[in-house]
N, CA, C and O atoms as a MOPAC input file, in Angstrom:
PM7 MOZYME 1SCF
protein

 N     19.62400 1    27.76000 1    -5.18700 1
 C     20.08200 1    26.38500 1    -5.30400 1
 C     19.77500 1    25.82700 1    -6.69200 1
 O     20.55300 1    25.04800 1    -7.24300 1
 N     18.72300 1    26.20200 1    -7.20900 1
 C     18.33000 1    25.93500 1    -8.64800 1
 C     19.25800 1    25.94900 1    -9.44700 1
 O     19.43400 1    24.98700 1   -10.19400 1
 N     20.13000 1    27.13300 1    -9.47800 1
 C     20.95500 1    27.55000 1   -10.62100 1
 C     22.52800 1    26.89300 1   -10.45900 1
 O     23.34100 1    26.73300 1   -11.36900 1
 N     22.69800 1    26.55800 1    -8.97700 1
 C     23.68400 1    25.62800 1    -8.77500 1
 C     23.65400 1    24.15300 1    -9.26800 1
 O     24.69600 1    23.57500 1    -9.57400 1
 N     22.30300 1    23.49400 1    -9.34500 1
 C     21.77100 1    22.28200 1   -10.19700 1
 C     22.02500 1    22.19400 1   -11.32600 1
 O     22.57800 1    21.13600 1   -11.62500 1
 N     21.79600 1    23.09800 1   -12.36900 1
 C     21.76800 1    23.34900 1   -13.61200 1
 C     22.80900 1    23.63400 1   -14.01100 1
 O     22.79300 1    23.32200 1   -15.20200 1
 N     24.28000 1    24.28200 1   -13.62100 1
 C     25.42800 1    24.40900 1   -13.37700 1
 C     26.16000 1    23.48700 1   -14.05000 1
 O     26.48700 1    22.43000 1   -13.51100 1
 N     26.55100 1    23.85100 1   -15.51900 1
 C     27.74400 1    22.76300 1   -16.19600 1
 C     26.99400 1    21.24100 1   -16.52700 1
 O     27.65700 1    20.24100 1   -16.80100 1
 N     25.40400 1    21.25700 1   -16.44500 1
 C     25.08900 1    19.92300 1   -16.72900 1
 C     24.59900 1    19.14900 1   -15.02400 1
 O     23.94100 1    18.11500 1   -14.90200 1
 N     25.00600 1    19.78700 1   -14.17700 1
 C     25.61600 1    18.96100 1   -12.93600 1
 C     23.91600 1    18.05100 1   -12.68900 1
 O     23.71900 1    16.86100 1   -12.44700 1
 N     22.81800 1    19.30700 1   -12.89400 1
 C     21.63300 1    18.80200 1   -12.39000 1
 C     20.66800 1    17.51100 1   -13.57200 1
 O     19.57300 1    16.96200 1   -13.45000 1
 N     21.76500 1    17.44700 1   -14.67300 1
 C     21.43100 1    16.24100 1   -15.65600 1
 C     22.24500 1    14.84600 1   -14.98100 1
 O     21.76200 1    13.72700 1   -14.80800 1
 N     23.50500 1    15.27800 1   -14.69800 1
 C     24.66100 1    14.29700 1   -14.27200 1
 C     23.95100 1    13.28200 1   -13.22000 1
 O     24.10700 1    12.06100 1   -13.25200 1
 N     22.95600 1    14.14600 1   -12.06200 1
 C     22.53400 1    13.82700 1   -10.45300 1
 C     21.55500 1    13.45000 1   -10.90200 1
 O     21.40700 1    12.37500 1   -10.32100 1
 N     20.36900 1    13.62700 1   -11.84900 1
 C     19.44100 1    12.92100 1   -12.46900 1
 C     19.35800 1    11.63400 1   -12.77600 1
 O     18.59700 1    10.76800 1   -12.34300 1
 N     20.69400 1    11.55700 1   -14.00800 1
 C     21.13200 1    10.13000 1   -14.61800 1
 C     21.61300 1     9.11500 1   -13.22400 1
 O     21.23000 1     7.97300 1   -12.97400 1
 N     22.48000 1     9.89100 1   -12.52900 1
 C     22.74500 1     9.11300 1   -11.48500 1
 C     22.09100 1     8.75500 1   -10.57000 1
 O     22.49100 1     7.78300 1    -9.93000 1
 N     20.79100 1     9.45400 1   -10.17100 1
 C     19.43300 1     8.76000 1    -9.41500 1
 C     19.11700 1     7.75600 1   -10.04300 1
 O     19.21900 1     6.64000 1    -9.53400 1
 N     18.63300 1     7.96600 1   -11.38200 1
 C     17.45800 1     6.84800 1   -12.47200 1
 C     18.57400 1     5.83400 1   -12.06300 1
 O     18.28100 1     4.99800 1   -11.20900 1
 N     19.98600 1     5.83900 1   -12.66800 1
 C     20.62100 1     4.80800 1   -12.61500 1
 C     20.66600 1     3.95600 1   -10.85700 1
 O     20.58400 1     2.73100 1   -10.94100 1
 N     20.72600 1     4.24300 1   -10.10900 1
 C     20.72400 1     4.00300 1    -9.02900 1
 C     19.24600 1     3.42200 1    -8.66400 1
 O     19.33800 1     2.32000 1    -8.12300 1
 N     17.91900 1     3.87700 1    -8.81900 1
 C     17.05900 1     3.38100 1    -8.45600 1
 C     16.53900 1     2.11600 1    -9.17900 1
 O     15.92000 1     1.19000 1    -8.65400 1
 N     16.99800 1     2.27400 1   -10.83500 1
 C     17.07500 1     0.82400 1   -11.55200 1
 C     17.64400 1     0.05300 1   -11.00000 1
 O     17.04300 1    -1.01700 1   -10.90200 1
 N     18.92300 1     0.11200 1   -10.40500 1
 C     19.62800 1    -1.32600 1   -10.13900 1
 C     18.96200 1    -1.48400 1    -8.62900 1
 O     19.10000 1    -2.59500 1    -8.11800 1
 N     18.37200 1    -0.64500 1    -7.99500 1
 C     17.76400 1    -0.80200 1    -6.66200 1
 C     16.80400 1    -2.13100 1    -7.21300 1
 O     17.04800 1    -3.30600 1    -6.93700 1
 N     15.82800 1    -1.72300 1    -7.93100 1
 C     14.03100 1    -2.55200 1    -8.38800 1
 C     15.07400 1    -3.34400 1    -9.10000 1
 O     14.20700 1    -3.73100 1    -9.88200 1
 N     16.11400 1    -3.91700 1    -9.52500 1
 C     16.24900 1    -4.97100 1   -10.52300 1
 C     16.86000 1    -6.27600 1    -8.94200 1
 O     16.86600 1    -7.50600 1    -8.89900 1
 N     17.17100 1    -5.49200 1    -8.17000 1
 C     18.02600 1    -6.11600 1    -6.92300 1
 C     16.95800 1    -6.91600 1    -6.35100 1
 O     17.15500 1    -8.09400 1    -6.05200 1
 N     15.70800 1    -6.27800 1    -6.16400 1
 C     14.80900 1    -6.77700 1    -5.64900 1
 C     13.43700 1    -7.71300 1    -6.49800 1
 O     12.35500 1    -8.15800 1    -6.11500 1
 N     14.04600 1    -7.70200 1    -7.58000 1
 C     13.02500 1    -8.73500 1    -8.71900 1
 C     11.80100 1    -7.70400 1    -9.66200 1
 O     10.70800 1    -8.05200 1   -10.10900 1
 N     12.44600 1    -6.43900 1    -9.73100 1
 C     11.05400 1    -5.10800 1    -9.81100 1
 C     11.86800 1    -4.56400 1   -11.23000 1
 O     12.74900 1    -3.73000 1   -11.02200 1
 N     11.60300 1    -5.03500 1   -12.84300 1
 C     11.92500 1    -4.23400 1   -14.24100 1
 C     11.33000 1    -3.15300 1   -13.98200 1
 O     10.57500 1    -2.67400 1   -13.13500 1
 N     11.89000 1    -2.86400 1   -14.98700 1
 C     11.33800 1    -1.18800 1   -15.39900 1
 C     11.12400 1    -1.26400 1   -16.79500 1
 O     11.77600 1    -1.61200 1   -17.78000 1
 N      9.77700 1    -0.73600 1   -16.50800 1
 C      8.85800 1    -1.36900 1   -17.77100 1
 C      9.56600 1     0.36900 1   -18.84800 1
 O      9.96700 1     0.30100 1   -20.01000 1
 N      9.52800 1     1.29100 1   -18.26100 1
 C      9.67700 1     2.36600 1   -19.17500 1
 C     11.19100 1     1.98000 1   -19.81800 1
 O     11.47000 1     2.23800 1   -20.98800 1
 N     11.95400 1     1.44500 1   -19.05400 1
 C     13.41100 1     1.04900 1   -19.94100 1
 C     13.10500 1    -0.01200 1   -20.94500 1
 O     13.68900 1    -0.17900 1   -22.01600 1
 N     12.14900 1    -0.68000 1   -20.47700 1
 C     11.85100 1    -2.16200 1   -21.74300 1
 C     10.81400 1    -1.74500 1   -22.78400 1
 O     10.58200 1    -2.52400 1   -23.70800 1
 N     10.13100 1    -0.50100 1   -22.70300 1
 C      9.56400 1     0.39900 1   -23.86700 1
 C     10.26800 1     0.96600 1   -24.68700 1
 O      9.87800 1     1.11500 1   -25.84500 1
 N     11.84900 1     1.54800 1   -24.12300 1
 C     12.46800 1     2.53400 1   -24.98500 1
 C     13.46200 1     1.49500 1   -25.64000 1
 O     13.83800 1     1.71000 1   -26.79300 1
 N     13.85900 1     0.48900 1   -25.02600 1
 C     14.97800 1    -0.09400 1   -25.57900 1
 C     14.07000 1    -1.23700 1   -26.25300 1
 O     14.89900 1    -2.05700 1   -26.64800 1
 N     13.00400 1    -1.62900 1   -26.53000 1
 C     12.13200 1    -2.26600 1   -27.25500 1
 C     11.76600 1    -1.29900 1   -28.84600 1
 O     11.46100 1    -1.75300 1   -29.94900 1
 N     11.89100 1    -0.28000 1   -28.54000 1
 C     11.51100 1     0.92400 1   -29.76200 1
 C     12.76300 1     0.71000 1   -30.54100 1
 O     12.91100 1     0.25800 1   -31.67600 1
 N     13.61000 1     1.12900 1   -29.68900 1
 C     15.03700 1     1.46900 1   -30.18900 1
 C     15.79000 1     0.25000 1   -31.43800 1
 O     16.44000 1     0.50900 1   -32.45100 1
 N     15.42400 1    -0.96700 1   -30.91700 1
 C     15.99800 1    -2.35600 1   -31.08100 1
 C     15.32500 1    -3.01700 1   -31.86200 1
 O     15.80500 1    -3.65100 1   -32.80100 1
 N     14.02200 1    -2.94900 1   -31.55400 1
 C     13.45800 1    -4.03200 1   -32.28600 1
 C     11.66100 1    -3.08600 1   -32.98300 1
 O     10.57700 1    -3.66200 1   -32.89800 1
 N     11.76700 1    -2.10500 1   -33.39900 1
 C     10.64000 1    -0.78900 1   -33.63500 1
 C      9.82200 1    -1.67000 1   -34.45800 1
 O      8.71400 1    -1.64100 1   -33.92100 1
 N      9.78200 1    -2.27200 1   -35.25400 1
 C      8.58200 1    -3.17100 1   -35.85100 1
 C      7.70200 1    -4.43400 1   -34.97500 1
 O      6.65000 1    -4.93700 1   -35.36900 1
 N      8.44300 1    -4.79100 1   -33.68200 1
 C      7.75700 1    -5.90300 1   -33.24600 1
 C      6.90400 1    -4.63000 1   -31.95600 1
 O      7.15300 1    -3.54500 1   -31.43000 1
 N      5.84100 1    -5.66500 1   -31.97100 1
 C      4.95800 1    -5.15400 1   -30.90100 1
 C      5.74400 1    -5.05600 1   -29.19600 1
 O      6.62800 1    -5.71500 1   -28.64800 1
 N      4.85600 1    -3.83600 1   -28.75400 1
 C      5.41700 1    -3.81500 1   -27.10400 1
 C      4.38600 1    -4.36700 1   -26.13300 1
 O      3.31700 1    -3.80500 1   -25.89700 1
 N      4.79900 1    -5.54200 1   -25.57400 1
 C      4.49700 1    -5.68700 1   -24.18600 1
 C      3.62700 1    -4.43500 1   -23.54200 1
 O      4.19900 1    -3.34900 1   -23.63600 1
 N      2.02800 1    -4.41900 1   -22.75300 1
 C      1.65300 1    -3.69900 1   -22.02900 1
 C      2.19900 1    -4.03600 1   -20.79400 1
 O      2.86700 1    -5.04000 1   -20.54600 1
 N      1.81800 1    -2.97700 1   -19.88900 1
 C      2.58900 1    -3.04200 1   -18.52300 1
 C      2.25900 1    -4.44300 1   -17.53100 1
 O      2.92600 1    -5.08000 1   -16.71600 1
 N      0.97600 1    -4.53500 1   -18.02800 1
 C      0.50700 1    -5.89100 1   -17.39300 1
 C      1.26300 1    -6.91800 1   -17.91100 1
 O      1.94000 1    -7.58000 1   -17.12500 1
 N      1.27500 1    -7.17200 1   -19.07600 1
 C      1.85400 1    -8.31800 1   -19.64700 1
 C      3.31700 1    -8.52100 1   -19.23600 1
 O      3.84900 1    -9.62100 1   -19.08700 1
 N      4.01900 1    -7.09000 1   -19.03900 1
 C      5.85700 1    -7.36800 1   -19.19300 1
 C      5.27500 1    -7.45200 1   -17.52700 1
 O      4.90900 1    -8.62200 1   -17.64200 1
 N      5.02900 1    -7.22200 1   -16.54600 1
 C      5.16300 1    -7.51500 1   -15.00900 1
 C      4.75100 1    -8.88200 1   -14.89100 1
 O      5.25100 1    -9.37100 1   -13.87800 1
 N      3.97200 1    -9.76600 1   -15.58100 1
 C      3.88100 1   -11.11100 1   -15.63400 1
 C      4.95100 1   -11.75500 1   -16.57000 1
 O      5.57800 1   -12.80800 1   -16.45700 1
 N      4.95800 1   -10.87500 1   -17.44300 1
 C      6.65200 1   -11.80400 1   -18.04700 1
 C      7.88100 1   -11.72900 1   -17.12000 1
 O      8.79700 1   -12.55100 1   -17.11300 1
 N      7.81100 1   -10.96400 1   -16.57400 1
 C      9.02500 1   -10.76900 1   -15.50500 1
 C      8.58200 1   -11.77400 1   -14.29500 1
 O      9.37500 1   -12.62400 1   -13.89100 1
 N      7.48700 1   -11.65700 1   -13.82800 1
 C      7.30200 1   -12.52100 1   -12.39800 1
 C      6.96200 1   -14.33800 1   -12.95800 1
 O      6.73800 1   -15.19300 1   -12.10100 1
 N      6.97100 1   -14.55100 1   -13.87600 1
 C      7.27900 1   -15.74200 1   -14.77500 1
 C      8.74700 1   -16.11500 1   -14.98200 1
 O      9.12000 1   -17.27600 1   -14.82000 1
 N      9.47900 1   -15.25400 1   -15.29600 1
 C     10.63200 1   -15.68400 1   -15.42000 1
 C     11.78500 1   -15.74200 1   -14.00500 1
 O     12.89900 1   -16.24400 1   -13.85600 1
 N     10.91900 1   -15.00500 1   -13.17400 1
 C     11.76600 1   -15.17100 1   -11.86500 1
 C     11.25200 1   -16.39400 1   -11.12900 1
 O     12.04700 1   -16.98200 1   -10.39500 1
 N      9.91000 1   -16.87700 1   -11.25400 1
 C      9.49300 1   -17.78900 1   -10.62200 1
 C      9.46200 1   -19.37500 1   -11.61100 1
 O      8.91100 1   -20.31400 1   -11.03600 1
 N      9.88500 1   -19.58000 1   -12.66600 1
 C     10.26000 1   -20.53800 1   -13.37100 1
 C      8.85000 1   -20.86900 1   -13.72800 1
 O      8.51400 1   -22.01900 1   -14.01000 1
 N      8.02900 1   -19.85900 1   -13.71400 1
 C      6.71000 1   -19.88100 1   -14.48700 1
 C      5.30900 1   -21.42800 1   -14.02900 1
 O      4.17800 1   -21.72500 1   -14.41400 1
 N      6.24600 1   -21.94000 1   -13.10900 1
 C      5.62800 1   -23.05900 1   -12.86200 1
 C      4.22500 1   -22.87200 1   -11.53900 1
 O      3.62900 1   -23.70600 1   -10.85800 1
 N      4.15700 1   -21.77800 1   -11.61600 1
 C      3.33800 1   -21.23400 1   -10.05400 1
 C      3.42500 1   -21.33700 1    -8.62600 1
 O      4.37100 1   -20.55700 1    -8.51700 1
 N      3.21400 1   -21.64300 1    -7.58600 1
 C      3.55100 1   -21.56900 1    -6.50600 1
 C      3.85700 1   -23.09900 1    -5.89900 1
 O      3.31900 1   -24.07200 1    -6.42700 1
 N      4.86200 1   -23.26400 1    -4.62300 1
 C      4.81300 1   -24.68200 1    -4.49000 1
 C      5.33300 1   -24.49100 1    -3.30600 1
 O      5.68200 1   -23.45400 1    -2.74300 1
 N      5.35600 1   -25.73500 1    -2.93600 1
 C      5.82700 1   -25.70700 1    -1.57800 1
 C      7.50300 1   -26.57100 1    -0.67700 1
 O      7.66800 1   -27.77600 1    -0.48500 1
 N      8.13000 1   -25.82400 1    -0.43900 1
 C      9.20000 1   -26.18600 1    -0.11900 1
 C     10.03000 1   -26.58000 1    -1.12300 1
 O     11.16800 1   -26.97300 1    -0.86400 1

């Protein structure tokens, strides 16, 4: 089955198409992906500093929650 994977690319193709699939899963549900906001942070902007994982999961749960903290109704 291995060599049927590897076959023309196919087992890169089913790869890309997992990652891609499980990103838009965690983005559906309010969950970045800190390793995509590392590479496309390198890529884009390589002189400014990166966000640690702590920091970008509070920048993210800040910006979904309008940063104002918890409230009621």
């Amino acid at each position: 089955m291995a060599e049927f994977m590897t076959d023309n690319g196919f087992g890169k193709r089913l790869l890309r198409i997992w990652t891609l699939l499980r990103q838009t899963g965690s983005l559906m549900v309010g969950v970045a992906d800190y390793d995509h906001y590392v590479k496309w942070q390198r890529r884009h902007n390589a002189n400014a500093p990166v966000m640690s994982q702590r920091q970008f999961l509070d920048y993210c749960h800040n910006r979904r929650s309008g940063g104002k903290g918890s409230r009621c109704c």
